[in-house]
C-alpha positions in Angstrom: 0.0 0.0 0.0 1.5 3.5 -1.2 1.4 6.2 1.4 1.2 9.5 1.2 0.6 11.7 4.3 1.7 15.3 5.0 1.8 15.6 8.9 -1.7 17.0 10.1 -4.8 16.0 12.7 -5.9 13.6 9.6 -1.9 12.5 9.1 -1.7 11.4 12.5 -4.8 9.4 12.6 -3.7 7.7 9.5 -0.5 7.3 11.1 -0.4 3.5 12.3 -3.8 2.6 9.9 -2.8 -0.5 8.1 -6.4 -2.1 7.2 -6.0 -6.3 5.9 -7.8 -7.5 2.9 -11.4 -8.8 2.2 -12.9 -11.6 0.5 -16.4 -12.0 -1.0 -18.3 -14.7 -3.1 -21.4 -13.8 -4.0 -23.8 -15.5 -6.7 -24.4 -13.4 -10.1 -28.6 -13.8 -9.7 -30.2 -12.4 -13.2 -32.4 -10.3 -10.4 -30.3 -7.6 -9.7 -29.1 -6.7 -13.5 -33.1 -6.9 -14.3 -34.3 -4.5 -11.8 -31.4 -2.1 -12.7 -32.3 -2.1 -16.0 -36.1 -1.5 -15.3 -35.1 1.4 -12.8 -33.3 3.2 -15.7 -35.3 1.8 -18.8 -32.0 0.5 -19.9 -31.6 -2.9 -22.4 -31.4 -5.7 -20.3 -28.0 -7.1 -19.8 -27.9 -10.7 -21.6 -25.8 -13.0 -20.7 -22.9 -10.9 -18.9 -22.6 -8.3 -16.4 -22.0 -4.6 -18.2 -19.5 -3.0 -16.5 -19.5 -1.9 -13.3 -23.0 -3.6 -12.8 -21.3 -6.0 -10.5 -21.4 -3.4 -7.6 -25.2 -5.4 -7.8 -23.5 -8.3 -6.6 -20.9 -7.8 -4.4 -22.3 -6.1 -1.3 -21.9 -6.1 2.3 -24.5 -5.9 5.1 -23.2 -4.4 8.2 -25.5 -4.5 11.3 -28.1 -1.6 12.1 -26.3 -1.2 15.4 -22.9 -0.2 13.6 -24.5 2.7 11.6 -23.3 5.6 12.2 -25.9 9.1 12.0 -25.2 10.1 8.3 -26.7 6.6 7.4 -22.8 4.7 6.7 -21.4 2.1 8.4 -19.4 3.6 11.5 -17.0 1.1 11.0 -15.9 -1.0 8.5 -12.8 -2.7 7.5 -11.5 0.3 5.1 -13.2 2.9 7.1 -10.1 5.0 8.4 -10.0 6.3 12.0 -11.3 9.8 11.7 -12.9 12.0 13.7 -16.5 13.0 12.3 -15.8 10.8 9.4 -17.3 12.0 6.5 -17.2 10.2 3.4 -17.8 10.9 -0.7 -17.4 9.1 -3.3 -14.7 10.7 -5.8 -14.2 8.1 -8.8 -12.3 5.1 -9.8 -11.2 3.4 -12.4 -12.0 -0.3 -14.2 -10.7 -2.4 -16.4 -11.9 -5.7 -17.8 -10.2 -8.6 -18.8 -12.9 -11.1 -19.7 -16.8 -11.0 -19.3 -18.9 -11.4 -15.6 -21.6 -14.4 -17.0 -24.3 -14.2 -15.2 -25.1 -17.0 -12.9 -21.6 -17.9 -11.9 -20.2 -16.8 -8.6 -18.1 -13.7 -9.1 -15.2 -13.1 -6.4 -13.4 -10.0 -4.9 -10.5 -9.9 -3.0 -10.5 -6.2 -1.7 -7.5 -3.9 0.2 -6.3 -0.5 0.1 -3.9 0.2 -2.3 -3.1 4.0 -1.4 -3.6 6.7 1.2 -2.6 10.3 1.2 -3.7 13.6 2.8 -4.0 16.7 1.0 -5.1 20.0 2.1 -7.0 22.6 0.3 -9.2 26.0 0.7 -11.5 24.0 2.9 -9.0 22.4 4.8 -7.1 18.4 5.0 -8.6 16.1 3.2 -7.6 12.2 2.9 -8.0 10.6 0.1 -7.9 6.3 0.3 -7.9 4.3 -2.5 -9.8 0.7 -2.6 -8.6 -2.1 -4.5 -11.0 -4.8 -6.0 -9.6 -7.8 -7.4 -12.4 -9.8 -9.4 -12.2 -13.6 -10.3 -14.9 -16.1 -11.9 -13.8 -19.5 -11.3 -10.6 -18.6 -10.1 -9.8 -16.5 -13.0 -9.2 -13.1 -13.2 -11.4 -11.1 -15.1 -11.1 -7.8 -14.1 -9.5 -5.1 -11.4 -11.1 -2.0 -10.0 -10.1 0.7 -8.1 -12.2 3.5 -5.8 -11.4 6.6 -4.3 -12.7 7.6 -1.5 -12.6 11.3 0.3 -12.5 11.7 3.9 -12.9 14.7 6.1 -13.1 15.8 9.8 -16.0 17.4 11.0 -16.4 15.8 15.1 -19.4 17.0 16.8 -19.6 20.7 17.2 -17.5 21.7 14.2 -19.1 24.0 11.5 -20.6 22.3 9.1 -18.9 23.4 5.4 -21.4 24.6 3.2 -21.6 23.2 -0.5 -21.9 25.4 -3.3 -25.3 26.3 -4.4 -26.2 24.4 -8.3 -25.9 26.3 -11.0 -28.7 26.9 -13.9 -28.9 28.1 -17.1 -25.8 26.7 -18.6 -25.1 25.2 -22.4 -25.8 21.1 -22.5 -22.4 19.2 -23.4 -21.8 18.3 -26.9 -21.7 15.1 -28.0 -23.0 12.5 -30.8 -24.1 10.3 -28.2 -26.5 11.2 -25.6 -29.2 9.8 -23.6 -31.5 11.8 -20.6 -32.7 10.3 -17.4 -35.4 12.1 -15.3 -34.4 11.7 -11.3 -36.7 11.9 -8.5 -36.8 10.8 -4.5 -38.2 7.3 -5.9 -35.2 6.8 -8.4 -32.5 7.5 -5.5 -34.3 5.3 -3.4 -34.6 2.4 -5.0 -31.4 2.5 -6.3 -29.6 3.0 -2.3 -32.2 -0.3 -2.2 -30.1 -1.9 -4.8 -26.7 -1.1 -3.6 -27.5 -1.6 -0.4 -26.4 2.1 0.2 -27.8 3.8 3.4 -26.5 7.6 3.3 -29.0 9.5 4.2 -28.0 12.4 1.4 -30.2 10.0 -0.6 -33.5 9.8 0.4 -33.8 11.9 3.6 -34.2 15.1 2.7 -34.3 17.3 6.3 -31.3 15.3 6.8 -29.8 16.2 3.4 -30.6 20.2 3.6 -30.6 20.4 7.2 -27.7 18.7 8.7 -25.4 18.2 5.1 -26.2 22.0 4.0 -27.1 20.5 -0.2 -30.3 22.1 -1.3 -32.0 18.9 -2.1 -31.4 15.1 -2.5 -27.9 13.9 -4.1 -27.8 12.2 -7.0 -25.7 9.0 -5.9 -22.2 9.6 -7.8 -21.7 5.7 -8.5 -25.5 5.8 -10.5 -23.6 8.6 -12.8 -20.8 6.8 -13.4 -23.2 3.6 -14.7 -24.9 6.6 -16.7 -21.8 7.3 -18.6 -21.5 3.8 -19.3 -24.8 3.2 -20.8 -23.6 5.1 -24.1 -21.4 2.7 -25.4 -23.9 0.1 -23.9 -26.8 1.9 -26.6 -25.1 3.3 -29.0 -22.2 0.6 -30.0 -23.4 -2.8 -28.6 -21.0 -4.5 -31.4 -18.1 -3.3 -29.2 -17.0 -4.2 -25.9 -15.7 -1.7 -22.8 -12.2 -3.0 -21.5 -11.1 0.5 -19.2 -13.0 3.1 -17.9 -11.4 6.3 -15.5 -14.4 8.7 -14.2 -14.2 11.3 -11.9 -16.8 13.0 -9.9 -16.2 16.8 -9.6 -19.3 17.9 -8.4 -22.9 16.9 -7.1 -26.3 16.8 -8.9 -29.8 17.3 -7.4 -33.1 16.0 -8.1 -35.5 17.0 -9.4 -32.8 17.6 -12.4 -32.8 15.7 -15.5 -29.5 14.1 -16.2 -27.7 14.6 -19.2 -24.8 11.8 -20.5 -23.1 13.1 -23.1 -20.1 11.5 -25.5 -17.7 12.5 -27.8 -16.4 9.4 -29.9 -12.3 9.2 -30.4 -9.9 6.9 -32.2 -10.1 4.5 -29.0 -12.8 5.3 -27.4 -15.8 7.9 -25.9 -15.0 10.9 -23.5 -18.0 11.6 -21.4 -19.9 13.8 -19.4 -22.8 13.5 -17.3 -24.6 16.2 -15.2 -27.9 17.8 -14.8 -29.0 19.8 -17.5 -28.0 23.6 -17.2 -25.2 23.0 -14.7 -21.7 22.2 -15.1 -20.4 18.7 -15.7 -20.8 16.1 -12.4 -18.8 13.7 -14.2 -16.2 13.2 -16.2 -15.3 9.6 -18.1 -13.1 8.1 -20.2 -14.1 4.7 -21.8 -11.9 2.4 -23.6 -13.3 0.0 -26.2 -12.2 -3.1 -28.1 
């Protein structure tokens, strides 16, 4: 594990933090690609996981009693020891090495790969990096990577204050494109399918109140499957093997998202954000 840490309060708690790693097995059931597809009125995905879809699959269930009051786990296995953790969701990166089938039993074998601290305008920041190695059968067919953004905010600190959305701005260009209307119903059903329960989702006094965003959050890992959808539609002759996304700001509902992609030599650059607002997030897909 690469570690980067300027000395700091989050430094020093990262300090002696040296998480193992984590294996799952969990059965590929045609269920949980179906009822992803009906949420978005997506294709359905035939007879191998699109990519990403697998975050479907491979979840955890930690106990009610160890969740903490923004709806996380308050522990975890790569949950570093912060102070008024506070967690987002900042990108990652894929790539695929053969197809998911559905059916089989599809294997992770999980650890953190890097951790460094950074500090900006709104203070230290630590940025950990999770590690997914995926296996069907014993064979590898793919590797992922997350990055997740931590900061401090114990109990009785200010609260930060996230920038208000902004309107009126041109839609990205791009000769492929496909809308998706979001609502409280949308979010919530899909923290039901990833088993997500941050409350930024679906409870909105807790959202506005406590978290400062003027309405409910778009999850950031259902816009990176957004951006992925293009190739899906638009060149279903030709198969993704990398994707690098990065989330650079949030969306609200009730917004209508807007994936948009430019085609290159090797691929599709995308962007995907509510319409009249500045890109969410940023892609770049690699195809065979």
């Amino acid at each position: 594990m690469s570690r980067k840490v300027a000395e700091g309060s989050l430094a020093r708690s990262l300090r002696d933090w040296q998480p193992g790693s984590v294996e799952m097995t969990r059965r590929v059931d045609p269920w949980f690609p179906a009822a992803f597809a009906d949420l978005i009125g997506a294709p359905a995905a035939g007879d191998a996981l699109p990519p990403l879809w697998h975050w479907f699959v491979l979840l955890d269930h930690p106990a009610r009693s160890n969740t903490g009051e923004d709806g996380h786990p308050a522990d975890g296995p790569f949950l570093p020891p912060i102070p008024g953790r506070r967690r987002m969701f900042a990108g990652g990166r894929l790539r695929l090495e053969a197809p998911i089938p559905i059916g089989t039993d599809l294997s992770s074998r999980s650890s953190v790969s890097d951790v460094s601290v950074k500090t900006g305008r709104s203070g230290e920041m630590a940025f950990v990096t999770v590690r997914h190695e995926l296996a069907v059968g014993g064979a590898t067919v793919g590797v992922e990577e997350q990055d997740i953004v931590y900061r401090s905010e114990p109990a009785g600190a200010p609260r930060r204050t996230p920038p208000a959305p902004e309107t009126g701005l041109p839609e990205p260009a791009g000769e492929w494109r496909a809308e998706l209307a979001t609502d409280p119903v949308l979010l919530f059903r899909f923290s039901a399918l990833t088993y997500n329960g941050h409350r930024i989702h679906y409870d909105r006094p807790y959202a506005t109140r406590v978290e400062g965003y003027p309405d409910l959050v778009v999850h950031g890992p259902l816009l990176a499957l957004l951006a992925l959808e293009l190739p899906r539609r638009h060149a279903p002759d030709r198969s993704v093997r990398t994707v690098g996304y990065r989330l650079v700001r949030p969306a609200f509902i009730p917004s209508r998202i807007v994936s948009a992609g430019r085609v290159t030599g090797a691929g599709v650059e995308v962007v995907v954000g509510a319409r009249g607002a500045s890109p969410s997030l940023t892609a770049t897909i690699g195809l065979a």
